[in-house]
C-alpha positions in Angstrom: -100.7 65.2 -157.5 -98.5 65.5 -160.4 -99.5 67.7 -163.4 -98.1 68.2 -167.1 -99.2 70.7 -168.8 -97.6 71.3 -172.7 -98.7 74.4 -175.0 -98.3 75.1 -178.4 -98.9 77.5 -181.2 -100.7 75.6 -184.3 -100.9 77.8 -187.6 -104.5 77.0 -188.2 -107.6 77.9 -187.7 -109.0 77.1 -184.0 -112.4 75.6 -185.8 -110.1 73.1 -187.6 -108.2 72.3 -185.0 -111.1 71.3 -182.4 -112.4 69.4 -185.0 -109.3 67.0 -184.9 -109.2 67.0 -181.2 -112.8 66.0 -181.1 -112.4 63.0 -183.5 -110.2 61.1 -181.1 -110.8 57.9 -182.9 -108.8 59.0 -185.6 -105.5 59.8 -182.7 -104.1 56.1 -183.6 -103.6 57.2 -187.2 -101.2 60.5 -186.8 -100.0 59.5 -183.2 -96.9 56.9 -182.6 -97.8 56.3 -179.2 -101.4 55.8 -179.2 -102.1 51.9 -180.0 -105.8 52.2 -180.6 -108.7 54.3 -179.3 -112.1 52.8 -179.1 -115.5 54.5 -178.4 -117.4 52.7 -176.6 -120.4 55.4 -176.1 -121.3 58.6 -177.5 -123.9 61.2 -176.2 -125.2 64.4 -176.7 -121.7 66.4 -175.6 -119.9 63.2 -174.6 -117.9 60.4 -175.4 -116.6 57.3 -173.3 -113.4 55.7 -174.8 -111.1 53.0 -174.4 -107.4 53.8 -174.9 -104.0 51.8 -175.1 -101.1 53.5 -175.6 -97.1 53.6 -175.1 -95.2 55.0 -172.8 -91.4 54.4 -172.6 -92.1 51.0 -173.7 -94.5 50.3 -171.0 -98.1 49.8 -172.3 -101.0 51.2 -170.5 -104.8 50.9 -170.8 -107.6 53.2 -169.9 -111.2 54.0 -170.3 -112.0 58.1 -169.7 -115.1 60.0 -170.6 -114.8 63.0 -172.5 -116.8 65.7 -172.6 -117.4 68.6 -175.1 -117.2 72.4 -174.5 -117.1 73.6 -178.4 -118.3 76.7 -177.3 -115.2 77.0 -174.9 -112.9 74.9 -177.5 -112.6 72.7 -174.7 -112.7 68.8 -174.1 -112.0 67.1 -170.5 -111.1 63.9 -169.8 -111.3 61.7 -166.8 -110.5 58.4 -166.2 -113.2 56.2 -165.2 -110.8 52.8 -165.1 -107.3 51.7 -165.8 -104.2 51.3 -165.1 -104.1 54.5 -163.3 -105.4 56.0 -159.6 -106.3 59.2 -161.4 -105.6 60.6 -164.9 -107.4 63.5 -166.1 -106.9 66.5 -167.9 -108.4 68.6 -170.9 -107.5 69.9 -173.8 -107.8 74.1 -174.3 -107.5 75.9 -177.2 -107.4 79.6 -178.1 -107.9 81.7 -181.1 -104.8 83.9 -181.8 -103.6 85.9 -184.9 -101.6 84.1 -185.9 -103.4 80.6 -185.3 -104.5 78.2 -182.0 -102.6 78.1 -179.1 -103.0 74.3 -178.0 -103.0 73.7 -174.5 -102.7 69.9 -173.0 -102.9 69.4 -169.1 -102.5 66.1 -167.8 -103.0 64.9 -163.9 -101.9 61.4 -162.9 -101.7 59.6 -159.6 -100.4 56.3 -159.9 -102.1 55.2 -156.5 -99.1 53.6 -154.6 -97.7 56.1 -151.9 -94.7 54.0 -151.3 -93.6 54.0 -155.2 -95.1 57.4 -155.8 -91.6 59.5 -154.4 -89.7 56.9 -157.2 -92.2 56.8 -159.9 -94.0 60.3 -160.3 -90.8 62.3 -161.4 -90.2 59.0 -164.5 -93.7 59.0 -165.2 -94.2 62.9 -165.6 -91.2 63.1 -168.0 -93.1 60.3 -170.1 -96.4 61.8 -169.6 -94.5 65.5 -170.9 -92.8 63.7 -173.9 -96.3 62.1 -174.9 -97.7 64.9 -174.4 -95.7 67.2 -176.2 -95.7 64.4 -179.5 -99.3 64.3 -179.2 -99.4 68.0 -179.8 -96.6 68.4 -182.2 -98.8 65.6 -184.3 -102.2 67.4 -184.1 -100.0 70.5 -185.2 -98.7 68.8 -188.2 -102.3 67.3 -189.2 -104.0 71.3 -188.8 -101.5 73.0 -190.7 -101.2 70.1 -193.5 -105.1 70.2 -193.8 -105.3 74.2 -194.1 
């Protein structure tokens, strides 16, 4: 199964940057490619949310549950339904001296073994470029906000 996985330093303070990873409502607002994020249901550590974003043009839609680690500065993600076989990942972040490392992996199966040889190596360059903007955006929001 394919895997991206994008890291980053972010000159800021791991505390502030969990806490705009963990509001991922707000995503749509900083991030080009994300169309809209809505939660649909929030528990005690958890979140289930409906995404629509852009990839290449192409627009895909998904519903994944989060889940909270703040003691790890960790959040997973899983989809539970979409456009997708599989897409899951999590988000990992480390205290440094100099700031947060950011860590985003992403695993994606589109589901079609025939079209899989054509489409992964496409669809993990997109996946890599979103990733990498998504990143680059929460590192411009942390170290704007210090």
């Amino acid at each position: 199964m394919p895997e991206v996985d994008v890291t980053q330093v972010v000159e800021a303070p791991i505390d502030s940057v969990y806490e705009i990873l963990s509001d991922m409502a707000a995503f749509p607002k900083f991030m080009k490619s994300i169309e809209s994020i809505t939660i649909r249901e929030r528990g005690d550590g958890y979140t289930v949310s409906e995404w629509v974003a852009r990839l290449q043009g192409a627009k895909f839609r998904w519903v994944e549950k989060d889940i909270f680690h703040p003691d790890e500065y960790r959040i997973t993600y899983d989809q539970t339904e979409g456009d997708l076989k599989v897409f899951r990942g999590y988000w990992q972040l480390k205290a440094l001296d100099n700031g947060t490392e950011v860590m985003l992996v992403t695993e994606f199966e589109f589901g079609m073994p025939m079209l899989s040889a054509l489409l992964n190596p496409v669809a993990k360059i997109a996946i890599r470029d979103n990733a990498r903007s998504m990143v680059s955006a929460i590192k411009t929001l942390a170290q704007g906000a210090e």
